[in-house]
N, C-alpha and C positions, 0 to 999 in steps of 0.2 A: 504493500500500500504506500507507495512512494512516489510523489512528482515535484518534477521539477517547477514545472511554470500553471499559475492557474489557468482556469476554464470557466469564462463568464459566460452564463445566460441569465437573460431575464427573464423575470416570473413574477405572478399576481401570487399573492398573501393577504397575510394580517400583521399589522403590528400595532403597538399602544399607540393612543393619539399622542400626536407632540405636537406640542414640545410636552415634558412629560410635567405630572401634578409639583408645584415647588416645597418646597422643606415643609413649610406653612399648614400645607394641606396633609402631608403623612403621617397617620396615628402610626407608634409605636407597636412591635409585635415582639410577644412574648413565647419563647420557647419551652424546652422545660429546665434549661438552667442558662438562657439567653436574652439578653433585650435588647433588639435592634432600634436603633432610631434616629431619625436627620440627625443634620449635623445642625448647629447652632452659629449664630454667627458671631462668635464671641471668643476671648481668648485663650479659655481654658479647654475648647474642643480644638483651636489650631495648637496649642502644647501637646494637647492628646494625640492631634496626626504626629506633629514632629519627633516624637516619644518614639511612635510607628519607626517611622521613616528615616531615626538617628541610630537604628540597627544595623552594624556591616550582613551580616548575616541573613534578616530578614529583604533586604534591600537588594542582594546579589540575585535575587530570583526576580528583581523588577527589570523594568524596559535601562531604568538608570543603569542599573550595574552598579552602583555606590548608595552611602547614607545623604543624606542633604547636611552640608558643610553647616547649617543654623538654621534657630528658630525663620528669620529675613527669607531664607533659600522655600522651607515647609512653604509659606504664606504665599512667595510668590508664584510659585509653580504647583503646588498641589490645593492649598489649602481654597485661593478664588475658586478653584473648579468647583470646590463641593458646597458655597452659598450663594445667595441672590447674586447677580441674575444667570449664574449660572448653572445653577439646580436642575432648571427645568430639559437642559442637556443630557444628564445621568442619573442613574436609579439607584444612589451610593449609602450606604447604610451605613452606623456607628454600629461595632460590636461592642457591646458590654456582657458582664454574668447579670445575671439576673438578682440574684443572692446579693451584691452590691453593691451594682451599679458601675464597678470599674471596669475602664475602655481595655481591650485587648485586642481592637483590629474595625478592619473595613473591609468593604466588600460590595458588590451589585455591577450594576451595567455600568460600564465608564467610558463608553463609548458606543455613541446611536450608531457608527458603521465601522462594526469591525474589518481585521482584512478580509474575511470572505464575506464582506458583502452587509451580513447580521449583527445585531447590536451583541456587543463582547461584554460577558461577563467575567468577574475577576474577584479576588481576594486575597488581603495580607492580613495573617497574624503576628500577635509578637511573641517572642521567642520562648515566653516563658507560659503561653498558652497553644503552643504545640505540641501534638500526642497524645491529644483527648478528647478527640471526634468533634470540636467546635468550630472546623470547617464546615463539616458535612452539616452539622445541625443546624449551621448559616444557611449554607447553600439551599438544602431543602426548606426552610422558610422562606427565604429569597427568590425562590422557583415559583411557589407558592402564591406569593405577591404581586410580582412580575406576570404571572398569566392571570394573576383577578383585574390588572388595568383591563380600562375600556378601549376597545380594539374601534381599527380600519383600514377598511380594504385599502391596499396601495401594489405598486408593480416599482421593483426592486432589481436589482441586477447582484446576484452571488455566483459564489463558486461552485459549479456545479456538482462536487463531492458534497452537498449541504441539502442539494434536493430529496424533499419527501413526498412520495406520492406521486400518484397520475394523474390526478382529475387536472383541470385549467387552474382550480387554485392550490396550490400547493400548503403544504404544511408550514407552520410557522413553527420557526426552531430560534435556539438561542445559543451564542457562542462560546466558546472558552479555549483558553492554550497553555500546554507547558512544554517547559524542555524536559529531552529522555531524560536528563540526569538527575531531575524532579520528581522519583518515584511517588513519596507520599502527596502532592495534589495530583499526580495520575491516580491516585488511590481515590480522593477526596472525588474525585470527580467521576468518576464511574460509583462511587457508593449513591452519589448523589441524583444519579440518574442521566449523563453523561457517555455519549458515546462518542469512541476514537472514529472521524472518517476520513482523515487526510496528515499524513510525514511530511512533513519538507527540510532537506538538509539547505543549511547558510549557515554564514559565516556567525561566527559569535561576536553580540554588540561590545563583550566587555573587554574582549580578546580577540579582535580579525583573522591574527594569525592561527586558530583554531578553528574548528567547525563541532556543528549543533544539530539535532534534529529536535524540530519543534512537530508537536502533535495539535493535532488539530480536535474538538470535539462540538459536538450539537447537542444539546436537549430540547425533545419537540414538546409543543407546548400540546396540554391533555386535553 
């Protein structure tokens, strides 16, 4: 299951209306040891991402390849993305425990066109809440979520490793990606309901002089 260069066709679907609901309008969802919820647009949820994001560790598995050098770096490149007005862009959850409220990650759609085409979904924990299923318990809330927006018809152009179905409108799916060397979210994401349909080997962002297989996965919406 390996290509090199994609294969675009266009196709009729479904997807959330967008621009999607803002911070404002998202009630909070409760797990059984999880509460997801916007982000606020205040200083103590941008320390909560840069906390994320000041992990070497957690970080080497993002598009960065590194932590963000400071609080300044979090605000200006990650942190706009997740408040007014530009909310209404992405589907980005706060991970907290439920038991006390502290942040341990994000996660949701971070991008209305991923590269094939479909909005990508995606998640970071931190280091010290890996190892104990609170990806998966994200993910499957965050699936959850995500397919109760309110839908519309639209015609799109993906990768055709992504299409589901014969009829004229096709199934509406949702993205995600890791590298092979990322066993455990290949784990998180097939528990979560996550299927492998496309390898692509390239160059690694963090190292050129290296190469990568990046996998490719869809979950179709129920």
């Amino acid at each position: 299951m390996s290509e090199i260069q994609d294969s675009r066709v266009a196709i009729k679907t479904t997807l959330p209306v967008f621009p999607l609901p803002p911070n404002e309008q998202r009630r909070a969802i409760l797990t059984e040891r999880l509460l997801l919820r916007p982000f606020n647009n205040d200083e103590e949820d941008a320390q909560s991402l840069n906390s994320l994001r000041s992990e070497p560790d957690t970080m080497k598995w993002s598009s960065q390849g590194r932590p963000d050098k400071d609080l300044a770096e979090t605000k200006r490149n990650a942190f706009v993305q997740m408040v007014p007005p530009n909310d209404t862009q992405r589907f980005i959850w706060l991970i907290c425990l439920k038991s006390t409220g502290e942040f341990i990650g994000l996660g949701g759609v971070k991008d209305w066109v991923g590269d094939l085409g479909w909005p990508e979904a995606g998640y970071m924990l931190m280091e010290k809440a890996w190892g104990q299923g609170y990806a998966t318990e994200f993910l499957r809330a965050f699936l959850e979520a995500w397919w109760a927006l309110p839908r519309q018809e639209t015609e799109i152009t993906v990768d055709v490793s992504t299409v589901v179905g014969n009829a004229e409108k096709k199934q509406e799916v949702v993205f995600a990606r890791t590298g092979s060397s990322h066993s455990s979210s290949q784990n998180v994401l097939k528990k979560a309901g996550f299927q492998v349909v496309k390898e692509r080997d390239q160059a690694d962002p963090r190292d050129p002089t290296k190469r990568m297989t990046i996998f490719s996965y869809i979950a179709k919406k129920k």
